[in-house]
TIVO-2410 file (N, C-alpha, C; in nm, 3 decimals):
# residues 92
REC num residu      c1      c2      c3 atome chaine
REC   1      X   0.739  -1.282  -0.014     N      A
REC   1      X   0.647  -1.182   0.036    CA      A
REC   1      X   0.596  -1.100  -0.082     C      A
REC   2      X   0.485  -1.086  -0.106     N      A
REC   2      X   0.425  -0.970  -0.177    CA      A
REC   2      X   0.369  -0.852  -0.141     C      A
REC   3      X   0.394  -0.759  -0.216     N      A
REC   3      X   0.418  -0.625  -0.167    CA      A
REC   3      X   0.300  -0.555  -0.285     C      A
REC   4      X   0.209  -0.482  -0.241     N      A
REC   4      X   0.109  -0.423  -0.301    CA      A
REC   4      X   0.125  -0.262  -0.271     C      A
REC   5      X   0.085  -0.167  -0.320     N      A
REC   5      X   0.045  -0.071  -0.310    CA      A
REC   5      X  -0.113  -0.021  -0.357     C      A
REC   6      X  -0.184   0.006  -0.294     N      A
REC   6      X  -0.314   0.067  -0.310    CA      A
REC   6      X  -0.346   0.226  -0.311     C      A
REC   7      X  -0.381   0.234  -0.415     N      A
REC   7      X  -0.427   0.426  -0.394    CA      A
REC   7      X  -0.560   0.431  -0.370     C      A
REC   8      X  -0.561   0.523  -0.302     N      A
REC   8      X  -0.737   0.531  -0.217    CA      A
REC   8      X  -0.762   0.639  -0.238     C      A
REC   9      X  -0.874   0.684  -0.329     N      A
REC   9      X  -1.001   0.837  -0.289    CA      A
REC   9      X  -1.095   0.773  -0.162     C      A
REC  10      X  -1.135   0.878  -0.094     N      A
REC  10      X  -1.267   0.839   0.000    CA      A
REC  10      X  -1.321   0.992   0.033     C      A
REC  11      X  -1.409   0.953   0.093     N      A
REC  11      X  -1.522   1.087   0.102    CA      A
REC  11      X  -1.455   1.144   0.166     C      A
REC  12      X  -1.402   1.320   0.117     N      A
REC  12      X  -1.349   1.404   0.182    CA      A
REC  12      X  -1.368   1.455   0.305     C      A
REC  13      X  -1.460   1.425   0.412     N      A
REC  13      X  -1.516   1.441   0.549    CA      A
REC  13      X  -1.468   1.308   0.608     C      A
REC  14      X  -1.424   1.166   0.559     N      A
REC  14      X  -1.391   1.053   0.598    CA      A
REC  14      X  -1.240   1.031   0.581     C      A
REC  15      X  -1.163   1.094   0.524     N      A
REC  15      X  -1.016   1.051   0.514    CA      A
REC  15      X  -0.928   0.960   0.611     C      A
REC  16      X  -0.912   1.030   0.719     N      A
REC  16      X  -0.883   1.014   0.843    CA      A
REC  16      X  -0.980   0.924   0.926     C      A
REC  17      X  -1.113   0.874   0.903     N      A
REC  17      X  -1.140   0.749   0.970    CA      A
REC  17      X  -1.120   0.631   0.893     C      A
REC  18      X  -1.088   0.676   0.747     N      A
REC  18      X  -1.077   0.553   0.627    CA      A
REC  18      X  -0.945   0.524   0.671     C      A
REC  19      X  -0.834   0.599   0.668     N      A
REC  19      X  -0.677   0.548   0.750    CA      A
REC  19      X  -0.687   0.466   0.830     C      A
REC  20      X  -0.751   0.487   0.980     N      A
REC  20      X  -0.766   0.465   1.069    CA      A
REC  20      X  -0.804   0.287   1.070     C      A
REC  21      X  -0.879   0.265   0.977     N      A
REC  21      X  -0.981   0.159   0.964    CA      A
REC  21      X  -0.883   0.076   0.885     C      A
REC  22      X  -0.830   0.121   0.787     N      A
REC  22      X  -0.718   0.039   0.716    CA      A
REC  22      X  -0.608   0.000   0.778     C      A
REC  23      X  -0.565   0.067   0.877     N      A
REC  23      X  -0.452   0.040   0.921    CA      A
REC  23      X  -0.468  -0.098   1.054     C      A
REC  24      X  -0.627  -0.110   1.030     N      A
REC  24      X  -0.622  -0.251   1.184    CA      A
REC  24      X  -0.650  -0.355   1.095     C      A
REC  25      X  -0.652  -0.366   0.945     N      A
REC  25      X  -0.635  -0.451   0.889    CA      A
REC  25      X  -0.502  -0.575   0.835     C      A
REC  26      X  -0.518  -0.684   0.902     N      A
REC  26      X  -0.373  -0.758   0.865    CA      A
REC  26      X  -0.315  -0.783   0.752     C      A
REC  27      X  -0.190  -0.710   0.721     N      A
REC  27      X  -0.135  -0.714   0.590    CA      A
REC  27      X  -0.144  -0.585   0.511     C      A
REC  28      X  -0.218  -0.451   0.593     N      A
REC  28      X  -0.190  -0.291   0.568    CA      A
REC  28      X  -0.070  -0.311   0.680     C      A
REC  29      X   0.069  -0.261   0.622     N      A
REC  29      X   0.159  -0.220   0.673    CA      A
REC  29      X   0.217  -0.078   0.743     C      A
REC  30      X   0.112  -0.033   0.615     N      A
REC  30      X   0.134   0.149   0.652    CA      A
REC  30      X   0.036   0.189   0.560     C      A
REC  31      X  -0.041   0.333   0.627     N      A
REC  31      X  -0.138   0.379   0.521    CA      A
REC  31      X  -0.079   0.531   0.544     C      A
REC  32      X  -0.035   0.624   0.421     N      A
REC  32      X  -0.005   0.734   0.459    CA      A
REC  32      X  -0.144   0.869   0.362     C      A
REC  33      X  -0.162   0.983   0.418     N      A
REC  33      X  -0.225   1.051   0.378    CA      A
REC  33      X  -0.112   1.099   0.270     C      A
REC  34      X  -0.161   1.150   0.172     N      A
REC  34      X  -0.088   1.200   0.065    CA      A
REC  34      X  -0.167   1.325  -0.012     C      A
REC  35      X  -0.074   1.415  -0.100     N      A
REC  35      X  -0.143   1.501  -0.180    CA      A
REC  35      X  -0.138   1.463  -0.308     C      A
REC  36      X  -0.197   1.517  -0.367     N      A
REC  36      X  -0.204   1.461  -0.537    CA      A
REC  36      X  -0.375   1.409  -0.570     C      A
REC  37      X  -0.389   1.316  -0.675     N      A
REC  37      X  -0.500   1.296  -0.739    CA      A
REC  37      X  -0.509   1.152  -0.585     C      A
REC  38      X  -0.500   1.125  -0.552     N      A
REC  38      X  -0.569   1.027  -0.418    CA      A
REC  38      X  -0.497   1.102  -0.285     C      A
REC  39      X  -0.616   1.031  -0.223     N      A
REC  39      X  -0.607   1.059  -0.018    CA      A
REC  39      X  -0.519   0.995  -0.004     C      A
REC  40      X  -0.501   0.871   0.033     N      A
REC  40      X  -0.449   0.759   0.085    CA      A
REC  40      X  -0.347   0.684  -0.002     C      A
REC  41      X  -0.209   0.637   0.085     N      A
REC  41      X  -0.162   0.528   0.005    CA      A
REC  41      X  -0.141   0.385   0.113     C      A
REC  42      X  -0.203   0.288   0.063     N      A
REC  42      X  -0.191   0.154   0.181    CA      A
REC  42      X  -0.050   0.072   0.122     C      A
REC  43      X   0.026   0.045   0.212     N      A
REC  43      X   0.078  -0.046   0.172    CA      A
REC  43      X   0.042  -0.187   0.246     C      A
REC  44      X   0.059  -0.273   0.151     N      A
REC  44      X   0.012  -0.412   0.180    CA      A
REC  44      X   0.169  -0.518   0.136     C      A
REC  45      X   0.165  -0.573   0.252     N      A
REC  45      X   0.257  -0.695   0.250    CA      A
REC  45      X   0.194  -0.881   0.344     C      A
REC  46      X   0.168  -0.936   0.199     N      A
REC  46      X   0.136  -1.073   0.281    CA      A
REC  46      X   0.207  -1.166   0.176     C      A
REC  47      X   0.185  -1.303   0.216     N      A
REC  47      X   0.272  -1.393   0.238    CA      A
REC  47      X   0.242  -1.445   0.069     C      A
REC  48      X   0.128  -1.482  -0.001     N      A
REC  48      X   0.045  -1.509  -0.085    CA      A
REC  48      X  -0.054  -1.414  -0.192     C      A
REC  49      X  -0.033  -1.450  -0.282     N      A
REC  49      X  -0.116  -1.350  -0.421    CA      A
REC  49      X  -0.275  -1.389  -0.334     C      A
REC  50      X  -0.308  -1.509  -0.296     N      A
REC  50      X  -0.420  -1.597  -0.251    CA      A
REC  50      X  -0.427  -1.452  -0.109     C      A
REC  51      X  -0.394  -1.412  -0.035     N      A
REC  51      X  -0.416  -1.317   0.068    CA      A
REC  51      X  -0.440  -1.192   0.029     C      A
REC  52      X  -0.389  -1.135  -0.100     N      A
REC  52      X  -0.384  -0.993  -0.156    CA      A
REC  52      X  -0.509  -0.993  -0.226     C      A
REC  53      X  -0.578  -1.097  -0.268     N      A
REC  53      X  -0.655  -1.071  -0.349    CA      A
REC  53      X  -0.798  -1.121  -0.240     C      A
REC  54      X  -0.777  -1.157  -0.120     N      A
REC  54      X  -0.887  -1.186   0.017    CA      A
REC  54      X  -0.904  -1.009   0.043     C      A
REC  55      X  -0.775  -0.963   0.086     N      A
REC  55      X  -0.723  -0.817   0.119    CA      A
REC  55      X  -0.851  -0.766   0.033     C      A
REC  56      X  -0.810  -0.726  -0.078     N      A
REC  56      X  -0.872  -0.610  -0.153    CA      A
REC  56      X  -1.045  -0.702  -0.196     C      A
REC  57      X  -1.031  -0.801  -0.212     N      A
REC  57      X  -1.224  -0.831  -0.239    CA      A
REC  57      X  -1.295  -0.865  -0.128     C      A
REC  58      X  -1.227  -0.889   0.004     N      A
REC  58      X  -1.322  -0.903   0.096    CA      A
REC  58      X  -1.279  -0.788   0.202     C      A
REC  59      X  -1.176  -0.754   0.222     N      A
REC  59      X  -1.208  -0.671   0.328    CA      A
REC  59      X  -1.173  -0.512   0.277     C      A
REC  60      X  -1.143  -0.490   0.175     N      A
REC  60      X  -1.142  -0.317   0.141    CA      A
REC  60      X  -1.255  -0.302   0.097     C      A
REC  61      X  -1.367  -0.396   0.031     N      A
REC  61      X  -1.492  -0.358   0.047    CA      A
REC  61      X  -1.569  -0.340   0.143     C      A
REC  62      X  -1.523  -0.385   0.242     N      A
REC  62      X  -1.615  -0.329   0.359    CA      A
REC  62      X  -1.575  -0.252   0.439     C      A
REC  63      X  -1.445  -0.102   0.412     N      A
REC  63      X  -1.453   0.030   0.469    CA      A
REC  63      X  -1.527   0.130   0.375     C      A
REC  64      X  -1.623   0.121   0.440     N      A
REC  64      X  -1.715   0.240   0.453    CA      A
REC  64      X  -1.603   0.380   0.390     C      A
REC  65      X  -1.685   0.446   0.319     N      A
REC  65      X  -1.627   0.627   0.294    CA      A
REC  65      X  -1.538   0.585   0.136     C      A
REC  66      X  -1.474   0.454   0.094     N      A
REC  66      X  -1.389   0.443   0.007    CA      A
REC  66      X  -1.469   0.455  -0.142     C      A
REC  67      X  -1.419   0.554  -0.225     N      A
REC  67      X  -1.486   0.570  -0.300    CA      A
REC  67      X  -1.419   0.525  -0.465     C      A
REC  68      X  -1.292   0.485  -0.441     N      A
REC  68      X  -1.195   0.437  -0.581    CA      A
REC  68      X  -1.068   0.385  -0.522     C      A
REC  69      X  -1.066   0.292  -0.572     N      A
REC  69      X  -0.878   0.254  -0.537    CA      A
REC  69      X  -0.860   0.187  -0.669     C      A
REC  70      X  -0.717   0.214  -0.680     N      A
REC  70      X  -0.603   0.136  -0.802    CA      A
REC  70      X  -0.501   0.063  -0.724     C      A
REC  71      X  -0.483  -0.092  -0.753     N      A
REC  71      X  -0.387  -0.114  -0.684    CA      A
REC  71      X  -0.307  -0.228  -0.812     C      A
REC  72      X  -0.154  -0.137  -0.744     N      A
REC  72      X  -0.052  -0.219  -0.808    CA      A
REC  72      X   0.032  -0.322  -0.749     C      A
REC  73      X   0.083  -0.381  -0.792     N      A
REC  73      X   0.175  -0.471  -0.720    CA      A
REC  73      X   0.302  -0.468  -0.793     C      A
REC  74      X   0.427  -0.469  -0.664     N      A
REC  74      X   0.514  -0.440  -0.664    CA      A
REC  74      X   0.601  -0.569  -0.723     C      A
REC  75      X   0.661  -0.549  -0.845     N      A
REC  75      X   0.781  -0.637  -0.912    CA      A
REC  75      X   0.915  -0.673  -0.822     C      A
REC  76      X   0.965  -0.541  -0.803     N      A
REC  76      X   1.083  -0.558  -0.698    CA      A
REC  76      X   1.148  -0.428  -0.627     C      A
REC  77      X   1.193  -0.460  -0.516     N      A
REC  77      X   1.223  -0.327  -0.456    CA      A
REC  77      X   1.352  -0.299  -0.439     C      A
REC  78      X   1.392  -0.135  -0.434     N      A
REC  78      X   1.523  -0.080  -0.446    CA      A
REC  78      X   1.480   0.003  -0.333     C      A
REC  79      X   1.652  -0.025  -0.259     N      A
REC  79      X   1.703   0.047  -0.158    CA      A
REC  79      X   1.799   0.121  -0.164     C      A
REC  80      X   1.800   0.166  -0.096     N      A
REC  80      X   1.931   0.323  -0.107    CA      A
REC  80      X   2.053   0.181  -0.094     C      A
REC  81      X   2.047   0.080   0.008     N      A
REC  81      X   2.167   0.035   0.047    CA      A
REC  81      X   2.188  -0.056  -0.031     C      A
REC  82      X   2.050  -0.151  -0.162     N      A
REC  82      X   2.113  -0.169  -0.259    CA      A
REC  82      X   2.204  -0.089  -0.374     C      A
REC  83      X   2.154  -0.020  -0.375     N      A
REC  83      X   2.203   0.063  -0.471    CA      A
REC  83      X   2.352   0.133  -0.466     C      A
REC  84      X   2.376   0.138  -0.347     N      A
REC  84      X   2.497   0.214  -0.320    CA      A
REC  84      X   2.600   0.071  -0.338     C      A
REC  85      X   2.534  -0.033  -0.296     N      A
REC  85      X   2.633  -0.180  -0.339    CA      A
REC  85      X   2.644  -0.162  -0.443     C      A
REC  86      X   2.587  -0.162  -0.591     N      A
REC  86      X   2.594  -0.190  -0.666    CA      A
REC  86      X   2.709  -0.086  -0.739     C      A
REC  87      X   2.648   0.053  -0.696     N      A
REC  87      X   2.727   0.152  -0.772    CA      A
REC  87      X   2.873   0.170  -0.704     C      A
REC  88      X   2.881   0.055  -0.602     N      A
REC  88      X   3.072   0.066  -0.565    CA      A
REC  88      X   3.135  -0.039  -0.545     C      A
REC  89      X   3.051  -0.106  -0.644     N      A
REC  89      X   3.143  -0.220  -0.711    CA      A
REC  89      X   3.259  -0.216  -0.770     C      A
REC  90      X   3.356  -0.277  -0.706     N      A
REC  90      X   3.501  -0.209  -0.791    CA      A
REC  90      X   3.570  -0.131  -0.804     C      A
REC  91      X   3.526  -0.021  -0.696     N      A
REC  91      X   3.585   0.087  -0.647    CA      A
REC  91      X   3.663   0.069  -0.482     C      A
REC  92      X   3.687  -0.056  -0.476     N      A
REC  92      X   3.830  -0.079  -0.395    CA      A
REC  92      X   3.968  -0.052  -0.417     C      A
***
């Protein structure tokens, strides 16, 4: 599975229909409003690099109001419940 993150500016009167619009897209998992230097953060999870890159050139160009996105993709992910494995290793 690949796991993307997208940061989104969009026209400050559009925030909340740009969410809205991202989120009926397949493979936005979650779009949250945020504070800081961007509106929006999408997360994206699909099966294929070949789907992430359909994702962002064919269909994030066509929501309306989006005015910049940066998107990264995710190497690997940490969980609280990895982590707590790891750090009690050997402490039986």
């Amino acid at each position: 599975m690949i796991t993307s993150i997208i940061l989104i500016n969009a026209e400050r009167t559009k925030v909340s229909q740009v969410a809205e619009e991202l989120v009926k897209i397949d493979g936005i998992s979650e779009v949250y409003s945020v504070s800081g230097s961007y509106d929006l953060v999408a997360i994206i999870r699909v099966p294929h690099n070949e789907d992430l890159a359909n994702l962002v050139t064919n269909k994030l160009v066509k929501v309306e109001s989006i005015v910049k996105t940066e998107t990264m993709l995710a190497f690997r992910a940490f969980t609280r419940n990895e982590l707590e494995g790891v750090f009690s290793l050997g402490m039986d």
